[in-house]
N, C-alpha and C positions, 0 to 999 in steps of 0.2 A: 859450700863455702869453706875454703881453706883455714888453717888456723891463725894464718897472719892475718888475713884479711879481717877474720871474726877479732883479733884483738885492737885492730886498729878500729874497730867501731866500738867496742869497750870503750878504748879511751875517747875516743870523741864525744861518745855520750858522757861518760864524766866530766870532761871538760865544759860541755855546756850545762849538765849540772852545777858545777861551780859559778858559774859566769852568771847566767841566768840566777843562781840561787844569790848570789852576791847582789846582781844590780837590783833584785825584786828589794832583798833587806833596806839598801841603799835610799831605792825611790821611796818605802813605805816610811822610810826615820826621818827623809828631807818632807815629807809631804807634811807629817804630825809636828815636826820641826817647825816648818813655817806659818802652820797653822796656831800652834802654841803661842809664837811668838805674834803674831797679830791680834791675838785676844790675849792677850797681857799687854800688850799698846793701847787697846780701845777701851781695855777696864779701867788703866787707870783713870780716864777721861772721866770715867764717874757718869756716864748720858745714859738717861734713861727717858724710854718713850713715857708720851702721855697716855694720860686714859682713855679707855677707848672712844668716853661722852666728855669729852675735854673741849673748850672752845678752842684749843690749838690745833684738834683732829678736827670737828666737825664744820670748821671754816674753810676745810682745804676743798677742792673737787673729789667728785665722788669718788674716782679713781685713784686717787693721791688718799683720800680717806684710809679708802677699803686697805691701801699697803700697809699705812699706818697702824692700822690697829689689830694687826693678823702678830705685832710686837707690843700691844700697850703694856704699858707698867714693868715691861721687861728693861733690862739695863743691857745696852747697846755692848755686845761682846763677839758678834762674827761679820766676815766679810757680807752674807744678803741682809744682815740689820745695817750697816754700814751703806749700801748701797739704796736703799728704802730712805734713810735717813738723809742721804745726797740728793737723791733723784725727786723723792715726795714729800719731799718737807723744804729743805733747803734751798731747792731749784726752784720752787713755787714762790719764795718769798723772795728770790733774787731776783725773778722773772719780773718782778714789779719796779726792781731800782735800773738805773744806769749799767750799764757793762763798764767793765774795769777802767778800759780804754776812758770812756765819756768822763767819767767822774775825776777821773787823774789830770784830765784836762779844764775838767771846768774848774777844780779846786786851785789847780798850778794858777789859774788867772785869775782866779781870786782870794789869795792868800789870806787875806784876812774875814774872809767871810765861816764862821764856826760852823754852819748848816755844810757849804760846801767841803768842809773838810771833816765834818762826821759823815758825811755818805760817801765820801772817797775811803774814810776807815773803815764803814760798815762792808761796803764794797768788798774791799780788801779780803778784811778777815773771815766774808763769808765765799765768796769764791776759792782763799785758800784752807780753808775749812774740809769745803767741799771736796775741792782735790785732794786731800790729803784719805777723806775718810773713802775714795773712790780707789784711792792706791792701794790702803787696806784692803779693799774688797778683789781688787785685782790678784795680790799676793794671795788672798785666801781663794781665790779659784784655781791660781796655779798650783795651790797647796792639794785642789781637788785632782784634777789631773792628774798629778805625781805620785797622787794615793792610785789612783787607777790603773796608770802605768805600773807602776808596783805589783799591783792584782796580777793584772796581766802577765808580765815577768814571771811570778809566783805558779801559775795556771802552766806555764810555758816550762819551768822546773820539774814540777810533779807529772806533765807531760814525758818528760825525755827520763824523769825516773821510771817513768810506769816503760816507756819501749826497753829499757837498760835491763830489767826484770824478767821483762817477755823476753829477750835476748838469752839472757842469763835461763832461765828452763828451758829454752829452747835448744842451746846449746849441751844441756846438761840429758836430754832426753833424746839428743843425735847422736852420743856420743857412745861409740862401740865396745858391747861388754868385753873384759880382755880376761882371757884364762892363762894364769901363771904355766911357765913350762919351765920342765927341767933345763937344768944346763947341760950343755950338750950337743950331740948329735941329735936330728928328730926323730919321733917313736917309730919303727919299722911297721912297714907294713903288713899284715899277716895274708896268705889264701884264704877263699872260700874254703878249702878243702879239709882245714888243719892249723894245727896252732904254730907249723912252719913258715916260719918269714917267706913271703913271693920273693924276695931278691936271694934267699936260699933255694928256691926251686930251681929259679931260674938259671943257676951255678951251677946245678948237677946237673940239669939238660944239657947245659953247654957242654958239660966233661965227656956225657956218654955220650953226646955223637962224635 
């Protein structure tokens, strides 16, 4: 490998150390980023589970239980307490009213009835509840991924440092010992025969024939 060739892979391995080092930093500050900011939205909400022997848990199905209380007495602060709290608690008890649609229509026709217009608001505010704490939980999964890709990136850095390295002694242990020389003419060459230069011999042969 010639020397231009070795230096144009120098720099390319730097260049994807940068690049790579860059976006790993990048993905791991957006991922904690986003994740900070999701639990500081769900804390102020102040929600925290019940206990694990609470009639709010143990009235739910078994299944919807068991999620529930793998968080009892915890205060609702990440995207899978968010989604627990969507899916096994608040979906079970939507599950028993009207969908959005039905209640908005039976209330609109009868405006004056107070039953049909607190189930159109209960409705309401707990589908958008829902959605809102499932959003949370989506952000905070993108926030996982981005940590990962980050990983990855970082793995992918210290990869192309470590070939940069091997390069680098490899190069340094190809590389040909050089012995200083005079300036000058080169050192003449001497006979076997004598400490007479061979291109001095070779002068007087020529003469005496």
């Amino acid at each position: 490998m010639n020397k231009a060739i070795r230096w144009r892979i120098f720099t390319l391995q730097a260049g994807l150390i940068v690049v790579f080092g860059a976006l790993a930093g990048f993905t791991l500050w957006a991922s904690s980023y986003v994740q900070s900011s999701v639990t500081t939205q769900l804390a102020a909400q102040q929600i925290v589970f019940p206990a694990a022997n609470s009639p709010e848990i143990t009235a739910l199905p078994a299944v919807d239980a068991a999620a529930m209380r793998q968080y009892a007495g915890q205060q609702l602060t990440t995207g899978p307490q968010a989604e627990v709290w969507a899916d096994n608690f608040m979906k079970v008890h939507l599950s028993a009213m009207p969908t959005y649609d039905a209640a908005a229509t039976t209330a609109r026709a009868n405006p004056t009835n107070a039953a049909d217009q607190a189930t159109w608001e209960t409705v309401f505010m707990g589908t958008t509840d829902r959605s809102m704490l499932l959003n949370a939980y989506g952000w905070w999964t993108v926030g996982s991924y981005t940590a990962l890709a980050g990983i990855g990136l970082l793995i992918a850095a210290l990869a192309v440092v470590g070939t940069f390295v091997f390069e680098l002694v490899a190069w340094r242990r190809q590389s040909p010992a050089t012995v200083p020389l005079t300036a000058g003419a080169p050192a003449p060459v001497f006979s076997p025969v004598g400490s007479v230069p061979a291109v001095g011999i070779a002068q007087m042969t020529k003469h005496d024939s």
